[in-house]
C-alpha positions in Angstrom: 107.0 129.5 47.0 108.4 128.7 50.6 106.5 130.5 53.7 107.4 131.3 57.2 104.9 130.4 59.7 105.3 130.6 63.2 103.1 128.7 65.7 102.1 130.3 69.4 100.7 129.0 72.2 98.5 126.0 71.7 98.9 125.2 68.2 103.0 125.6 69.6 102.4 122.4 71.6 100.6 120.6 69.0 103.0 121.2 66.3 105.6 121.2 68.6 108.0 123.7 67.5 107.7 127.5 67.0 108.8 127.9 63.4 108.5 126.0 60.2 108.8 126.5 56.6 106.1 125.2 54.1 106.6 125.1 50.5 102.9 126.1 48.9 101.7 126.7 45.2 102.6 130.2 43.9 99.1 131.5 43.9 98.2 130.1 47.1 96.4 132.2 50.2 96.2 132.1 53.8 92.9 130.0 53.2 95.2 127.1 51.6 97.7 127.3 53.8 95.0 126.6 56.9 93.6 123.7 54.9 97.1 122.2 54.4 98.2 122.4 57.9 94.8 120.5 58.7 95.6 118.0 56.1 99.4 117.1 57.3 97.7 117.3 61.4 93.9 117.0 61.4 94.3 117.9 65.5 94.6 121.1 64.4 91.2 121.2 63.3 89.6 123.1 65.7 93.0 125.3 66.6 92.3 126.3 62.7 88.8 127.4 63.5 89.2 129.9 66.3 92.3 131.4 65.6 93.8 134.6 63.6 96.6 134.5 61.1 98.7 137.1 60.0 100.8 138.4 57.1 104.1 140.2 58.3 102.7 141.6 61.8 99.1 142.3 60.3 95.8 140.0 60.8 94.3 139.0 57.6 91.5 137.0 56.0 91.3 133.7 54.0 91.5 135.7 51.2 95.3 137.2 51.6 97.3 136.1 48.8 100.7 135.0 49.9 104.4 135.2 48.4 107.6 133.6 48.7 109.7 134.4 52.1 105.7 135.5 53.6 106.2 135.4 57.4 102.6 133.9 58.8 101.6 134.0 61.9 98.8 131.3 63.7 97.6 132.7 66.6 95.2 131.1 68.5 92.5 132.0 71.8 94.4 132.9 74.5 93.1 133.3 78.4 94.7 134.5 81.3 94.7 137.2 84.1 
């Protein structure tokens, strides 16, 4: 199955593009998809740790199970003021 996943702020810079597609197993979840993205950039490590993912506009666990055309979101910590 292909997925969506769109990067924001830090991971943004260390990926360094907003969008990219990743082709996963069929029964894979949000918890494999983290795993693999730490695999292909291990600098993401920590990114991986502290931040929430989505599933079409909604936070979800490690659990989720995902789907072809899934549009995931990796949002990590964010400060300002």
């Amino acid at each position: 199955m292909i997925v969506n996943v769109s990067f924001f702020a830090a991971v943004k810079d260390v990926i360094g593009t907003e969008k990219m597609e990743f082709s996963l197993d069929d029964e894979s979840t949000v918890g494999d998809l983290k795993q693999m993205l730490v695999e292909q950039n291990p600098a993401l490590l920590e990114l991986v740790e502290k931040s929430v993912f989505s599933v079409d506009q909604e936070y979800v666990n490690d659990e989720k199970q995902l789907y072809h055309g899934a549009e995931v979101g990796f949002i990590p910590p964010v400060s300002g003021g």
